[in-house]
MARGUVO-851421 format. One line per field, with one value per residue (C-alpha): residue in one letter; x, z, y. Coordinates in pm, 1 decimal. Last residue first. Example, Ala and Ser with C-alpha at 12.3 -4.5 7.8 and 13.67 -1.06 7.14 Angstrom:
% residues 2
resn: c(S; A)
X: c(1367.0; 1230.0)
Z: c(714.0; 780.0)
Y: c(-106.0; -450.0)
This chain:
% residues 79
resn: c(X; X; X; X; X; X; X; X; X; X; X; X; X; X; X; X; X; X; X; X; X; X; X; X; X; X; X; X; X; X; X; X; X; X; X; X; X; X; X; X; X; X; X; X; X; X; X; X; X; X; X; X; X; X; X; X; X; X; X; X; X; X; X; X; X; X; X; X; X; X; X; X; X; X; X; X; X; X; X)
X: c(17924.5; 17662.0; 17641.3; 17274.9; 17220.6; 17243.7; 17231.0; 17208.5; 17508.3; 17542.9; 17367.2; 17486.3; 17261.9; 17046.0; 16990.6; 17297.3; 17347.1; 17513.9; 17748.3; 17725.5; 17636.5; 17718.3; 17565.6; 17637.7; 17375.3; 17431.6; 17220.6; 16926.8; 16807.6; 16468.9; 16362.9; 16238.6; 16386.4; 16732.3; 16989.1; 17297.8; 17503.0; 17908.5; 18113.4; 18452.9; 18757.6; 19140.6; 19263.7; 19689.3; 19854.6; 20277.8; 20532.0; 20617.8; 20679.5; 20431.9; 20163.5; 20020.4; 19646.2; 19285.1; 18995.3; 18667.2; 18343.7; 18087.9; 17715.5; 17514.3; 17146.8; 16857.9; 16479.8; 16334.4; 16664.4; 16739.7; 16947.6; 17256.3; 17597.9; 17513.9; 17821.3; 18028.6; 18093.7; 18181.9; 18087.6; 18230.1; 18006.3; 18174.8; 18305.5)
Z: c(2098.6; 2094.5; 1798.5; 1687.1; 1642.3; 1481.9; 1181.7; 870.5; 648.9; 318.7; 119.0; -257.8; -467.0; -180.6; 151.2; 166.7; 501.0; 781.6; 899.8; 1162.4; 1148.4; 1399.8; 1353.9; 1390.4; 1238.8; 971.6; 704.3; 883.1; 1046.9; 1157.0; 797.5; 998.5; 784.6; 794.7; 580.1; 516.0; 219.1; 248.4; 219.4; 213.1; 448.7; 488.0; 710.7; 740.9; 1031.1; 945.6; 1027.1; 673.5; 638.9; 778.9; 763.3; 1050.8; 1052.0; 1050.7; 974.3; 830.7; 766.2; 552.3; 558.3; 278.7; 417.8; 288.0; 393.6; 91.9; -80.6; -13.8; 343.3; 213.5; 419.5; 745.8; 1010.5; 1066.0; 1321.4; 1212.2; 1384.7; 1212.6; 1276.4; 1489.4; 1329.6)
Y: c(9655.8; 9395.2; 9177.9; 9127.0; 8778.3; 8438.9; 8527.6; 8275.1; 8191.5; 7965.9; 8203.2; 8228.6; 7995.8; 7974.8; 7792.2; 7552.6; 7425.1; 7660.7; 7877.7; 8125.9; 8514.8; 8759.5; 9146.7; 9498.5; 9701.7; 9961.8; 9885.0; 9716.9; 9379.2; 9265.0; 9114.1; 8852.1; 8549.2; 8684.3; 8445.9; 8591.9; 8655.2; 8725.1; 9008.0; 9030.1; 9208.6; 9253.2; 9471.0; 9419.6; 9523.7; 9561.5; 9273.1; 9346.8; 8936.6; 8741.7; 9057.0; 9047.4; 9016.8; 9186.8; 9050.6; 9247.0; 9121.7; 9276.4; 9170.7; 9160.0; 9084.8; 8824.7; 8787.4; 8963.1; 9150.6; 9504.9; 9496.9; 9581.8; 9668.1; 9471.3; 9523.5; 9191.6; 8909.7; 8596.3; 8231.8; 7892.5; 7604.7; 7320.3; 6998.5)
């Protein structure tokens, strides 16, 4: 099964080799017919500390690192 890929902006960069980053997704409502945004943040393993609030990054899925990090990034998304 192929690893998911998600592309967010970084919203914390405070832990040791660990950023927040937020994804957003928008949809159709099935009924309203009207744009929802939904979003959530997930944990993300950076082991060069490269990456700061405000970048625009992709992050795949992977093994179990952490209590809560189950993503590492890949790279910096371009825009």
């Amino acid at each position: 099964m192929p690893k998911r890929i998600l592309q967010g902006t970084v919203t914390s960069d405070k832990n040791e080799q660990t950023i927040t980053v937020l994804v957003e997704r928008r949809f159709k409502h099935p009924l309203l017919q009207k744009t929802v945004r939904k979003s959530k943040k997930y944990r993300a393993h950076d082991a060069l500390n490269q990456f700061k609030v405000g970048d625009q990054v992709r992050i795949q899925e992977c093994a179990p690192i952490s209590k809560t990090k189950r993503w590492t990034v890949v790279t910096e998304a371009s825009a």
